[in-house]
N, C-alpha and C positions, 0 to 999 in steps of 0.2 A: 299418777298411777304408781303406786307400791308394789315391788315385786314380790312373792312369797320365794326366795332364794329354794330354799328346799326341792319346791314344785318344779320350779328352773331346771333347777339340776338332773329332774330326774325328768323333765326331759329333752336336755342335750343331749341326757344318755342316749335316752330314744333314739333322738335326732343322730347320734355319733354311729349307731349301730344301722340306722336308715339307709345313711350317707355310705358306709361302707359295702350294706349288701346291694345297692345300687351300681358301687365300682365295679365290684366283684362279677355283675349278671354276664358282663360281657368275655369277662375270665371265663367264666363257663361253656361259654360256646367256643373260646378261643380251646379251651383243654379236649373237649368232644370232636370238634375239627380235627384237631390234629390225633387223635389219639393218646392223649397222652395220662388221662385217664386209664383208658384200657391197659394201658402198660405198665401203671403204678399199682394194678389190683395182680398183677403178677407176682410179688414181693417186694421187699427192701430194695431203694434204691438212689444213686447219688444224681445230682442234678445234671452231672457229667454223661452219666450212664443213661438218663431216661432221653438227653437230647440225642445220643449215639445212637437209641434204639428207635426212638423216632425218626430222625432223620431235620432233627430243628437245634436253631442258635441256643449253646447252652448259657449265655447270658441268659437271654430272656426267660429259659425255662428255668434257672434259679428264681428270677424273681416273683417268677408266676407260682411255683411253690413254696414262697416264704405269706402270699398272699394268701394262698390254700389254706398253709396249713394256720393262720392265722383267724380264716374264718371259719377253723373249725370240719373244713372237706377234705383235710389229707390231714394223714398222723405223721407229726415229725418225733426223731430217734436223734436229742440231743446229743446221744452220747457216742451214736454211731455215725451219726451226723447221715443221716439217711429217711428219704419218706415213702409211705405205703398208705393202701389205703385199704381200713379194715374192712370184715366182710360187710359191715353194714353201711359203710361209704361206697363202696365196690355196687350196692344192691342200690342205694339210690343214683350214682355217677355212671358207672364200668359198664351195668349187666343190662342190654337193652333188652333185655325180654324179661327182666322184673317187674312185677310189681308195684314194685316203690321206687320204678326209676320217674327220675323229676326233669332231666335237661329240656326236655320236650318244652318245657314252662319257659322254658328263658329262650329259646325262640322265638317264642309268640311275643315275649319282654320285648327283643329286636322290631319287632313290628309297632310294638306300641308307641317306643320312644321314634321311630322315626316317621310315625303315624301323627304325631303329637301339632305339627301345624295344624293340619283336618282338622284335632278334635280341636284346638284351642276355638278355631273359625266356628266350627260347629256350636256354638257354645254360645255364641254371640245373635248366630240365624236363628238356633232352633232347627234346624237341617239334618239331616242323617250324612253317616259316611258310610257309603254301600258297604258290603261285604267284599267285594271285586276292586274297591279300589284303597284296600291297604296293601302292605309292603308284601311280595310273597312269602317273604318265611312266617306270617303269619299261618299259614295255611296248613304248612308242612309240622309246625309246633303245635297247633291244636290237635295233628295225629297222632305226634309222636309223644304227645301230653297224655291222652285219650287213652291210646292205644295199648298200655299195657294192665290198664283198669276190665278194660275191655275183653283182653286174653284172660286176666282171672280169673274173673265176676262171670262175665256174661252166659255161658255155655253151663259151668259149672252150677252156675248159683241162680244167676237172675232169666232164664227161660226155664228154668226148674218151678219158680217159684210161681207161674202164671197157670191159670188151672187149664188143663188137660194140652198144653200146646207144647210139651216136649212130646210126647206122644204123635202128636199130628206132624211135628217134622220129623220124626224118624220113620213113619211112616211114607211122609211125602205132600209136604205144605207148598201152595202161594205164600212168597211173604215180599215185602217191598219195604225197603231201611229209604225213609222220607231225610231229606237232607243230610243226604250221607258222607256228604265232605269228599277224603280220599278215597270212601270205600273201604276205612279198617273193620269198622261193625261189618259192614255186609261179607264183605269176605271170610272172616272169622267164622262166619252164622253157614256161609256156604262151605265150608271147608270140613262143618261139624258134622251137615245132614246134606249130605249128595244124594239122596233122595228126593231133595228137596228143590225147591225152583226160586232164584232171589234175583231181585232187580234193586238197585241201588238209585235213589234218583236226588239228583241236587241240581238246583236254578244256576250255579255257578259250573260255564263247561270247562275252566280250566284246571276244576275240580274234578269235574270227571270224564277228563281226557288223563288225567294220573289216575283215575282211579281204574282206568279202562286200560292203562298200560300196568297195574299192581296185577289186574284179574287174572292176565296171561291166556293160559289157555283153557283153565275153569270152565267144566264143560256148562254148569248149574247158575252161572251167574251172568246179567249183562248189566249195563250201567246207562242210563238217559239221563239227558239235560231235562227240566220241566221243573214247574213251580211245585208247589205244594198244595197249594187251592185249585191246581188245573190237570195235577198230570194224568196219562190213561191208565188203561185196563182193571179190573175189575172181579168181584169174587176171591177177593183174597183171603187165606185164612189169619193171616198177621202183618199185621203195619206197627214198623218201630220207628222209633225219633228215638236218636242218641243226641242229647246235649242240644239240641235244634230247639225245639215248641219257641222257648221263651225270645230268640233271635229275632221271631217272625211277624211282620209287619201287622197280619190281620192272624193270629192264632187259629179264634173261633173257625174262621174262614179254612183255614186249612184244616183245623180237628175235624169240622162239616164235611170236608169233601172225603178223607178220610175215613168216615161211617159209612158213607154213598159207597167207598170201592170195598167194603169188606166184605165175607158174604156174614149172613145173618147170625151165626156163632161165633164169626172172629172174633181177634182180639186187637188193642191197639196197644202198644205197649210206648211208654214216654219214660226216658233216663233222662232226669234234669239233675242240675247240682243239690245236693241237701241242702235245705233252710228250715228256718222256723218262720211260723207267720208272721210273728214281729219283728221291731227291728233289734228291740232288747236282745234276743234270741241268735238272731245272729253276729253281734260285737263281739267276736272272737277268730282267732287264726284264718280257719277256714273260708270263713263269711268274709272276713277282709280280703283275700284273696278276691273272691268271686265278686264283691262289688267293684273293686280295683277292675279288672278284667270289662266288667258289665259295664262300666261307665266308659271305657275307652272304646270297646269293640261291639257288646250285645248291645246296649240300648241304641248306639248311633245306627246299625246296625237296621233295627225295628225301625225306626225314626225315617231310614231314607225311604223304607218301603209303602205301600196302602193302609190307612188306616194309624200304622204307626204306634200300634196300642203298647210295645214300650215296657213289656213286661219285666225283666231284666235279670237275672241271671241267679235272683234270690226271691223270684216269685214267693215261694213257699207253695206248699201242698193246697191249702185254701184257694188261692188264687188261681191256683190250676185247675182245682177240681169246678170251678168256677166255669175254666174258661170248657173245660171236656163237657158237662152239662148244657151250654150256651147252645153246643156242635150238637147236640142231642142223642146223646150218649146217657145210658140207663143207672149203668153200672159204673163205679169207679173205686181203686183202693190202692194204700198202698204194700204192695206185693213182697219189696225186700228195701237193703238200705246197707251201705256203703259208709265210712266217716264221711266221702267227697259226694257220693250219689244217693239218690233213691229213686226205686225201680216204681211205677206208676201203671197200674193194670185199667184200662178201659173196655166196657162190653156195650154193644150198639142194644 
C-alpha cells in the first residue's frame, strides 16, 4: 500500500486538532466548576490574580490558561502577560444565560466517555443503553446545553411561529412538554403564560424529581413520571417534544397517543435537531455533532426501548413527517428553524 503523503498530512492535522479538543473537554468543565471563566470575563488578568480571586492553586491555574488560550478560549496579552476573555468568548464560556453558551455540551462529553464501556458492549449485542443508566451529568448537560436555545427561540420566535397558539396561551391553554427532561422547556413556557396550565412529563423520575424541585412554587406548573405512549389527561390545546420524538423507542406509538390527548384544534409541536434528508446534507459541523451524540446516547437510547425503531438524532424532516402521518395526524410543516433546530408544527 502507497501512501499519498499529502492526504497523510492533512490528516494528522485533523487527527492533531482532534487529539487536542478532546484534552481540552475536560479543561472546560474543570474552568466552569471552579469559576474561573467567570472571572476572566471581568478583565485582564495574571494567573496569580485569577487563582487569588478564585480561591485555586495558582500552578495549575497557569497551566490551564496556557492550554485556553492555546485553543483558542481565552485571549492572552503577550506583552502584558495577562488573559481575558473577549466578549464573545465571555458569550460562549462566562454568560449562562446566553445564547451561544456551549459548556452544557462538554457535560454531557463526561458522560459519554465514561458511558463508553456500555456503548462499546452495546455494539457487539445490538442492545440499547437505557436513558437511566448513563452517568448523571449527562442529564444535567443536556439542560444546560438545551437550555439557553430554549430561553431565545422558544417564547420569542418558535410559539409565535405556530398558527393561532400564542393567542391561546395568553389567553389560557392546556399544554403538556412530552419528555421534558429537567423541566427547562416546560418552565420557560409556564413562566411566559400563567394563564396558562403546563404539565411536564418524562418516563425518567430522576428527571423529574429535579425537575419538581427547579418548579418551586410555580403555581401553573406540576411535573409526572409516565411514558409517552401511556401518559393521562386529555383535551389539550398543545403537546410539545423538545429534542425527545427521535430518542423514543416506538415514535409512531407515542405521536398516536399524542392526537388521542389533544383536543380537536390542537397542536403538537416537535423541536428536533436540523437535518437534511441525506446523508450528503448533513457532512458538516453541526450534523457531526449530532450524529457523534446520536450514536453514543439517542439511538442506544431507542434501542433499549419497544420497538426500538432507532431514528436518530439526524432523522431529517422526511422521516419525521413520516413518522407524524403513521400517528394519524392531518397536517404537518415546518414552522421555524434555528442553525441547531427546527420547529415542526402538527394538526390532528
Amino acid at each position: 500500500m502507497t501512501l499519498d503523503n499529502t492526504k497523510l498530512d492533512a490528516l494528522l492535522g485533523t487527527m492533531v486538532n482532534e487529539l487536542g479538543a478532546a484534552a481540552n473537554a475536560a479543561l472546560v468543565l474543570v474552568g466552569d466548576k471552579l469559576g474561573l471563566y467567570r472571572a476572566l470575563a471581568d478583565g485582564p488578568i495574571t494567573p496569580a490574580a485569577l487563582a487569588g480571586k478564585t480561591d485555586t492553586h495558582e500552578r495549575y491555574v497557569a497551566e490551564w490558561l496556557c492550554a485556553q488560550a492555546a485553543s483558542g478560549f481565552v485571549t492572552y496579552d503577550a506583552e502584558a502577560q495577562t488573559f481575558v476573555l473577549s466578549p464573545e468568548q465571555a458569550a460562549v464560556f462566562a454568560d449562562a444565560e446566553s445564547p451561544a453558551n456551549m459548556t452544557g455540551g462538554f457535560y454531557s462529553l463526561a458522560a459519554v466517555f465514561a458511558d463508553e464501556p456500555k456503548l462499546t458492549q452495546a455494539f457487539r449485542t445490538g442492545r440499547g443503553v437505557g436513558w437511566g443508566e448513563h452517568c448523571n451529568c449527562l442529564f444535567c448537560g443536556v439542560e444546560r446545553f438545551f437550555r439557553p436555545g430554549y430561553k431565545a427561540h422558544l417564547v420569542a420566535e418558535w410559539l409565535p411561529a405556530l398558527d393561532g397558539v400564542l393567542a391561546k396561551l395568553e389567553r389560557g391553554a392546556k399544554v403538556a412538554d412530552v419528555g421534558c427532561g429537567h423541566g427547562a422547556s416546560t418552565l420557560i413556557m409556564a413562566k411566559a403564560f400563567p394563564n396558562s396550565a403546563f404539565v411536564g412529563i418524562d418516563f425518567h423520575p430522576a428527571s423529574v424529581a429535579h425537575a419538581r424541585a427547579e418548579g418551586g412554587d410555580l403555581a401553573n406548573v406540576r411535573f409526572e413520571a409516565a411514558r409517552a405512549q401511556d401518559y393521562q389527561g386529555a383535551d389539550f390545546d398543545l403537546v410539545t417534544m423538545f429534542d425527545a420524538l427521535h430518542d423514543m423507542g416506538d415514535p409512531v406509538g407515542a405521536a398516536a397517543h399524542v392526537r388521542k390527548t389533544l383536543k380537536p384544534d390542537g397542536t403538537l409541536m416537535l423541536i428536533e435537531p436540523r437535518a437534511g434528508d441525506r446523508l450528503d446534507e448533513n457532512l458538516n459541523p453541526v450534523g457531526r455533532v449530532f450524529y457523534a451524540f446520536s450514536t453514543s446516547v439517542c439511538v442506544p437510547a431507542s434501542l433499549n426501548q419497544e420497538v426500538g425503531a432507532a431514528l436518530g438524532a439526524q432523522a431529517g424532516e422526511r422521516r419525521l413527517a413520516e413518522v407524524i402521518k403513521k400517528a394519524g395526524f392531518s397536517r404537518f410543516r415546518r414552522a421555524a428553524q434555528t442553525p441547531f433546530n427546527m420547529v415542526l408544527e402538527a394538526r390532528p
